[in-house]
KEMARPA-984668 format. One record per atom (N, C-alpha, C): residue in three letters; x, y, z. Coordinates in steps of 0.05 Angstrom, whole numbers, padded with zeros to 5 digits, always signed. Example, Ala and Ser with C-alpha at 12.3 -4.5 7.8 and 13.67 -1.06 7.14 Angstrom:
residues 2
ALA+00264-00114+00156ALA+00246-00090+00156ALA+00264-00066+00156SER+00257-00045+00142SER+00273-00021+00143SER+00258+00001+00157
***
This chain:
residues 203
UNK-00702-00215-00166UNK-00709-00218-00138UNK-00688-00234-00123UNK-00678-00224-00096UNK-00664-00234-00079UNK-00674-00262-00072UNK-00654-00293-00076UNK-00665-00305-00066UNK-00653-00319-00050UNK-00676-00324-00033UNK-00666-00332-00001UNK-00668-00363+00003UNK-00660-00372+00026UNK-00662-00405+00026UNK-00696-00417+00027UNK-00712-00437+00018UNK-00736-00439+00027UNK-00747-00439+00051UNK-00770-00422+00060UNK-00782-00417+00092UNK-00784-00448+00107UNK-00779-00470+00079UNK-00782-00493+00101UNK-00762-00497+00125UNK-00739-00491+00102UNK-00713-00495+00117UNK-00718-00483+00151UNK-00727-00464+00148UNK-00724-00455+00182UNK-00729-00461+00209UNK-00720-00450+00223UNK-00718-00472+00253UNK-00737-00466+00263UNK-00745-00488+00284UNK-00762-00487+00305UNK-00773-00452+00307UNK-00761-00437+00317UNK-00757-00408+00317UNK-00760-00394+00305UNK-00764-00398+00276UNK-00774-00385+00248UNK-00740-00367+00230UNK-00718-00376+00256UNK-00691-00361+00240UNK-00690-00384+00215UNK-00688-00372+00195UNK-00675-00380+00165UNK-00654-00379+00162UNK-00639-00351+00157UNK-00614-00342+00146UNK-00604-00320+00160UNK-00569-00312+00157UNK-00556-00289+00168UNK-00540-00282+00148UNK-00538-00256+00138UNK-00520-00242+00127UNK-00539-00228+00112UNK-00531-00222+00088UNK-00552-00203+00069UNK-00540-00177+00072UNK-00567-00153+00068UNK-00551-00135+00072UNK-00595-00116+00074UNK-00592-00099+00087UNK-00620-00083+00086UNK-00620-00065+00066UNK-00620-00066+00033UNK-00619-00056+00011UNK-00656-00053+00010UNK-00667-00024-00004UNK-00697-00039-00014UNK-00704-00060-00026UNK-00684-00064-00050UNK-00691-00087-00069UNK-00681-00119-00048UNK-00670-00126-00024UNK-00666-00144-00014UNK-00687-00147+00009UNK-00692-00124+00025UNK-00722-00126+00033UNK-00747-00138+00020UNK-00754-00111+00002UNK-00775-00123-00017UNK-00781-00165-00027UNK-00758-00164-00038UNK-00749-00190-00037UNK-00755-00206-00012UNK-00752-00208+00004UNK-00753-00224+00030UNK-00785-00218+00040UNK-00805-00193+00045UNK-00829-00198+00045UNK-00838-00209+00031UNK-00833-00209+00003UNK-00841-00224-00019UNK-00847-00254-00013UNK-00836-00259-00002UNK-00833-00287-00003UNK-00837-00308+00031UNK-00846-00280+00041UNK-00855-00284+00073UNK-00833-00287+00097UNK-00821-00269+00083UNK-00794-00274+00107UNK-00784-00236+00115UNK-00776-00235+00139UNK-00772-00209+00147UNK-00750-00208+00172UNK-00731-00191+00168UNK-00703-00181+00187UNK-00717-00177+00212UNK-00701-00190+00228UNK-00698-00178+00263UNK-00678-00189+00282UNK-00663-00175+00282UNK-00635-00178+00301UNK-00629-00152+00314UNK-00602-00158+00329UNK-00592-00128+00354UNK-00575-00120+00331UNK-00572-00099+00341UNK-00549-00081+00340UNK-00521-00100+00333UNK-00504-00084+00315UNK-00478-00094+00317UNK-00476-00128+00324UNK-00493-00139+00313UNK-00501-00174+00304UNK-00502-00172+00277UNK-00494-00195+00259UNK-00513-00200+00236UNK-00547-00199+00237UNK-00541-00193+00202UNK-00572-00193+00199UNK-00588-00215+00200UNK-00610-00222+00216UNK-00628-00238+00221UNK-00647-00248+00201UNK-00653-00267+00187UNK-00681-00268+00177UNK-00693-00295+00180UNK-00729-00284+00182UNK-00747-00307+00201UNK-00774-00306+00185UNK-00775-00326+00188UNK-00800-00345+00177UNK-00808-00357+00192UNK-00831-00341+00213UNK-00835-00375+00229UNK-00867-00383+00225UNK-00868-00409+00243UNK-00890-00431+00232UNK-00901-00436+00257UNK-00924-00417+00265UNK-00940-00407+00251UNK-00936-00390+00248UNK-00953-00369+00232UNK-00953-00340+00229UNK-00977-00321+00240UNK-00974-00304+00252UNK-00998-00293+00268UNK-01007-00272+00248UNK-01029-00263+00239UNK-01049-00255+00220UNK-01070-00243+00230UNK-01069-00222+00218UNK-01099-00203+00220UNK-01120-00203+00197UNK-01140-00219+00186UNK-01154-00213+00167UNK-01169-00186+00181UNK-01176-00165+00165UNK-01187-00136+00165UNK-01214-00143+00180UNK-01228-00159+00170UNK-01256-00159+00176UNK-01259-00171+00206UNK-01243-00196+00221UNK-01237-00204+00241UNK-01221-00189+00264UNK-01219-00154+00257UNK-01207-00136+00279UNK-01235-00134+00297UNK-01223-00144+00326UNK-01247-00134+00353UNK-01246-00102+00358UNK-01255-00079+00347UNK-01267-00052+00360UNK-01282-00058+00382UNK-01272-00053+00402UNK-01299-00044+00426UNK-01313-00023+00417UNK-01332-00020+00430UNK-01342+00011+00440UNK-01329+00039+00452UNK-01319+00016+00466UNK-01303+00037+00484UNK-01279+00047+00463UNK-01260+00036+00451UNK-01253+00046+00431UNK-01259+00063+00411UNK-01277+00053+00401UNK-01290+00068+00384UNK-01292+00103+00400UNK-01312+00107+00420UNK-01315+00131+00430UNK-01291+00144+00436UNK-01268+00129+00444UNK-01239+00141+00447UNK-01228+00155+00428UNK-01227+00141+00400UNK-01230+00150+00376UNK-01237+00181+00365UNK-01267+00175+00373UNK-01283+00202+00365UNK-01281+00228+00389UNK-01267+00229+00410UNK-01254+00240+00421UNK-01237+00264+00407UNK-01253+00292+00410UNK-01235+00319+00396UNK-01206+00319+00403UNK-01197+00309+00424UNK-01166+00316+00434UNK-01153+00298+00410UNK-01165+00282+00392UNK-01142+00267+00387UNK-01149+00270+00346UNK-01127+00266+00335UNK-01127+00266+00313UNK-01115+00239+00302UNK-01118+00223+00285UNK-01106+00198+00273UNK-01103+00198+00238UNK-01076+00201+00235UNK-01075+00201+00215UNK-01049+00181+00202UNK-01048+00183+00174UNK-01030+00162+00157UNK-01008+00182+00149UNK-00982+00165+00145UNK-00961+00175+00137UNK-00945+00210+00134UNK-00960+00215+00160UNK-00952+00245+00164UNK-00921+00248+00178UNK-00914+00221+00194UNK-00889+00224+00214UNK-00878+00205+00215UNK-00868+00192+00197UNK-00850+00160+00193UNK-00843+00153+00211UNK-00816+00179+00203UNK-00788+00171+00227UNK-00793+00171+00255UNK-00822+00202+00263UNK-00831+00195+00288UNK-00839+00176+00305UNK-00851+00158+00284UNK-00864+00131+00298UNK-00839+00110+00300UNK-00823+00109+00279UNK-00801+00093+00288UNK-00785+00105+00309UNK-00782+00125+00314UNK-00774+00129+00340UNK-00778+00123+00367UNK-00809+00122+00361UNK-00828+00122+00387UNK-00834+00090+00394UNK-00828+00074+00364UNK-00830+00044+00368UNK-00797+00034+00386UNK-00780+00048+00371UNK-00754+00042+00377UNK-00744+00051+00418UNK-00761+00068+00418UNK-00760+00082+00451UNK-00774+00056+00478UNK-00779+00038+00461UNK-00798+00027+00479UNK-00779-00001+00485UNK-00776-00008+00509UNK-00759-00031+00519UNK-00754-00046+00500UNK-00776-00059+00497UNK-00772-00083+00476UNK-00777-00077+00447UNK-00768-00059+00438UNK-00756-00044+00417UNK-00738-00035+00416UNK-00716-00051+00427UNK-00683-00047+00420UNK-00675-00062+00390UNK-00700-00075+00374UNK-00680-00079+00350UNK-00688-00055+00333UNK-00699-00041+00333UNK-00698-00020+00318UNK-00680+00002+00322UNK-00650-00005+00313UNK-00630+00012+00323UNK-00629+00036+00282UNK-00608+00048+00291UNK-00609+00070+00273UNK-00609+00054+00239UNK-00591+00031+00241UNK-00590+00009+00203UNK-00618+00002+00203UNK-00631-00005+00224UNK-00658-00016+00219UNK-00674+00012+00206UNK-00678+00037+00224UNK-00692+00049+00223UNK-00685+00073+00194UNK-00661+00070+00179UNK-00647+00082+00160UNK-00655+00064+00139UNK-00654+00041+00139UNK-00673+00018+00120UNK-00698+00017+00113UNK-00719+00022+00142UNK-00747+00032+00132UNK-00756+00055+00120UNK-00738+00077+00124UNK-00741+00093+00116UNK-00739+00102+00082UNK-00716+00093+00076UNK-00711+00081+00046UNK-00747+00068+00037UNK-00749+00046+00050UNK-00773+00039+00037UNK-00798+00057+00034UNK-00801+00075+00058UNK-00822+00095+00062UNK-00814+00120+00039UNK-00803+00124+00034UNK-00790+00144+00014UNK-00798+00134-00016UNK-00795+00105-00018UNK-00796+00096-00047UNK-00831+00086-00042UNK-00843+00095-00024UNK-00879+00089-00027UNK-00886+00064-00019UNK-00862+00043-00005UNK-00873+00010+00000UNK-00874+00009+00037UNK-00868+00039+00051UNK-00865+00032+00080UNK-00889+00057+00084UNK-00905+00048+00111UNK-00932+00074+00110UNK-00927+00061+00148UNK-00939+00089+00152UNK-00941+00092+00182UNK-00972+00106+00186UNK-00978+00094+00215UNK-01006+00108+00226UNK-00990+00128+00255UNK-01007+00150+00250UNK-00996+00166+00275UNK-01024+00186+00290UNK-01020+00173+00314UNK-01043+00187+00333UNK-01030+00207+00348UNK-01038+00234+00348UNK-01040+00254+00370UNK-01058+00264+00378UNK-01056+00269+00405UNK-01071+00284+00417UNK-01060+00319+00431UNK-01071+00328+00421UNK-01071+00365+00425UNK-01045+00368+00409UNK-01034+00351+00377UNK-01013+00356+00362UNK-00986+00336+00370UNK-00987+00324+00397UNK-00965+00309+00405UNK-00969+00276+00398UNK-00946+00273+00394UNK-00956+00242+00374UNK-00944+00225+00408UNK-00974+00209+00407UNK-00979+00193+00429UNK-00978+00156+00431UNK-00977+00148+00398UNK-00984+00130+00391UNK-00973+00127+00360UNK-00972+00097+00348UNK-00966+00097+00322UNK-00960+00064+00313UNK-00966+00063+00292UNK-00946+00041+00284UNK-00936+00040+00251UNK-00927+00026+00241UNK-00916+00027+00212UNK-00908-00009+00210UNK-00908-00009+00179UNK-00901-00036+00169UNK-00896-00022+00130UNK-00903-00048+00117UNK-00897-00046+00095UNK-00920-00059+00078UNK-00917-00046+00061UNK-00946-00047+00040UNK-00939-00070+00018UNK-00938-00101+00011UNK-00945-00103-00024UNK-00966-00114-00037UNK-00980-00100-00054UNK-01002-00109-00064UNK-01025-00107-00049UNK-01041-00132-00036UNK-01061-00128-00018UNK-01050-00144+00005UNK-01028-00134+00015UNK-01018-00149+00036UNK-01003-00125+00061UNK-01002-00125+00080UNK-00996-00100+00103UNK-00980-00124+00114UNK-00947-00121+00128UNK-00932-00123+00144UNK-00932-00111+00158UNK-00937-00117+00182UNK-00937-00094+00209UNK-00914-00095+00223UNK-00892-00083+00226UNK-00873-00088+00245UNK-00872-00079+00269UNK-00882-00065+00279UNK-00880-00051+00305UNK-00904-00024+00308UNK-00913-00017+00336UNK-00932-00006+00349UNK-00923+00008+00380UNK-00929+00026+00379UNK-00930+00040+00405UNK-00946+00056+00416UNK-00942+00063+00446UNK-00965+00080+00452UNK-00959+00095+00481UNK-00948+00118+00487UNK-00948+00134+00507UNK-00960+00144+00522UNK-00996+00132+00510UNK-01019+00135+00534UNK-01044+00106+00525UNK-01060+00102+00549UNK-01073+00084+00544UNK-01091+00080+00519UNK-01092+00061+00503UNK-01104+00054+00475UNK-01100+00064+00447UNK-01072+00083+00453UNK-01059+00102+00429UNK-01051+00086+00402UNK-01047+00057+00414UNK-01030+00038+00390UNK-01055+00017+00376UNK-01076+00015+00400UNK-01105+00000+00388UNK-01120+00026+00371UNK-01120+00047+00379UNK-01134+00067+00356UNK-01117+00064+00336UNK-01083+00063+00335UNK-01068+00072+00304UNK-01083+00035+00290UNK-01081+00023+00296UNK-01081-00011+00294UNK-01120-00007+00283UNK-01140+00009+00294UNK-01160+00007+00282UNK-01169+00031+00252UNK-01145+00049+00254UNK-01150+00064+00238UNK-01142+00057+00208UNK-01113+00037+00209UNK-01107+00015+00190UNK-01127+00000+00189UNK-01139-00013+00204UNK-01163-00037+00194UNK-01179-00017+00173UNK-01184+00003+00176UNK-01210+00028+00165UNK-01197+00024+00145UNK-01170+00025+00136UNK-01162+00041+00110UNK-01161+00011+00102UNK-01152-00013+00116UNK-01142-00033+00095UNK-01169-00044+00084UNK-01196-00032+00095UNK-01223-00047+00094UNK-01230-00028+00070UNK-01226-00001+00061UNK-01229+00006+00038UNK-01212+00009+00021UNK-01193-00012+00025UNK-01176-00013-00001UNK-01170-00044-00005UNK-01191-00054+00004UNK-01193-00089-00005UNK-01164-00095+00002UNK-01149-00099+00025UNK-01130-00113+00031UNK-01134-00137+00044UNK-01124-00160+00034UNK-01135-00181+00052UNK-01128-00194+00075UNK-01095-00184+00081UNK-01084-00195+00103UNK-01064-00171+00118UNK-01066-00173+00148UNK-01036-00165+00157UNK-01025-00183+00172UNK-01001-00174+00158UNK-00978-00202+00181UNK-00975-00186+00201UNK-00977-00200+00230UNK-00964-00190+00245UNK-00945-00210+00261UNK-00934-00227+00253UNK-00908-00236+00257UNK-00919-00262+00268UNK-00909-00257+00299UNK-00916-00278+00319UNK-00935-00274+00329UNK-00940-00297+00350UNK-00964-00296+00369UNK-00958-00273+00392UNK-00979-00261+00407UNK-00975-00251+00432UNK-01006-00247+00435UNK-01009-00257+00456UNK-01043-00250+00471UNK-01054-00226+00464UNK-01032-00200+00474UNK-01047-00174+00462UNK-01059-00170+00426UNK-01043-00186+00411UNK-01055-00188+00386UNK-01081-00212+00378UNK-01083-00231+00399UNK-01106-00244+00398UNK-01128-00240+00403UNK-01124-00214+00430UNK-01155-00203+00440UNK-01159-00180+00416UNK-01153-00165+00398UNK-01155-00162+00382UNK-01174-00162+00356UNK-01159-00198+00358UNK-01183-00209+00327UNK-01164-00228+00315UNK-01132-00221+00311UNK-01110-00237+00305UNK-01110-00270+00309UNK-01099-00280+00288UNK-01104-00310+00291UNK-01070-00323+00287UNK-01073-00351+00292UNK-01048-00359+00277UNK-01053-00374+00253UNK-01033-00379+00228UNK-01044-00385+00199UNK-01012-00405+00196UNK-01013-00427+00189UNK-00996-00442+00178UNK-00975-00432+00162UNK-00948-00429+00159UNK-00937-00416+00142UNK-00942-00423+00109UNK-00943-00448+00108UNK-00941-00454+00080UNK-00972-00440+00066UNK-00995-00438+00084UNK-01027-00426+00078UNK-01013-00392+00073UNK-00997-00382+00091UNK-00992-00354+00088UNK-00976-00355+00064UNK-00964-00361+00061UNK-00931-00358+00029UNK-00961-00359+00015UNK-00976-00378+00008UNK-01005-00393-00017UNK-01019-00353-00017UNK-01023-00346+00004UNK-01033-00315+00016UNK-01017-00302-00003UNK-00994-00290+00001UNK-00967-00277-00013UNK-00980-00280-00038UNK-00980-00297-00055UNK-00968-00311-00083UNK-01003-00303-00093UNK-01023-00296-00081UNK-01048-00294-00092UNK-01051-00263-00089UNK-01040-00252-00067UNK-01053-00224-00061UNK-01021-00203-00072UNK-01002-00212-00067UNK-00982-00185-00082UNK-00981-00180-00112
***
């Protein structure tokens, strides 16, 4: 296992370390241990740990109703790991998804190929409208990114994962940082050193 400096070390900001390289076995390594890449383009590689960590336990996802019926809606189909690259595309198309440039998105892919990267993809009438993807270890979901090209496309892919991680006894998803949209949700924030204790019991 790749090893990295301890998540204490890291700054205010949750940056740890720069350099490395996006190998699977140096990935793998770095979720492992609660740490995950994000930088631009043509920069070094980034890696962050920060304190707190924002968290989805499965059972604490808010479904509306109104969702739900959106859902069950014929125009639309929701399914798992049918269009990887599409959803990284569709994450990467969106303003504030400029770090998902082509090394990032040639890296997840590697992982999705070797069975540790899974994507959710919503269409409606066959056109993928919505999606997101992260990384799988053990009973633990990394979520990195979410999109959605019509209203509630990325809260259906985001409830259709809760469905699957609720029948496959998963107990956590990281989803990185804080942001309000992930609080109304169900998402909480969790101490880093309580999350790594998370890691070390559930992978």
């Amino acid at each position: 296992m790749i090893e990295f400096p301890d998540p204490e070390q890291a700054n205010v900001d949750g940056l740890l370390a720069a350099g490395a390289d996006l190998t699977p076995q140096t990935l793998i390594s770095a979720y492992r241990q609660g740490i995950f890449p994000w930088y631009e383009e043509d920069g070094p590689i980034l890696w962050w740990s920060p304190d707190p960590r924002m968290v989805l336990f499965p059972d604490a996802f808010h479904c509306s109703r109104r969702l739900a019926r959106r859902m069950r809606q014929a125009c639309f189909s929701i399914r798992m790991d049918t269009d990887f690259a599409g959803v990284m595309r569709g994450c990467a198309d969106r303003q504030e998804g400029t770090w998902i440039h082509p090394e990032m998105m040639d890296a997840y892919q590697r992982l999705f190929d070797l069975g540790y990267a899974h994507s959710v993809e919503v269409r409606r009438e066959n056109e993928l409208v919505g999606g997101l993807y992260g990384v799988q270890l053990g009973r633990m979901f990394f979520a990195e990114s979410m999109f959605s090209s019509i209203t509630d496309a990325s809260k259906m892919a985001l409830a259709h994962l809760i469905q699957h991680a609720q029948g496959e006894s998963w107990a956590l998803i990281d989803c990185q940082f804080y942001t309000r949209h992930l609080a109304s949700l169900g998402a909480v924030e969790m101490p880093r050193a309580a999350f790594i204790k998370r890691l070390v019991e559930n992978i």
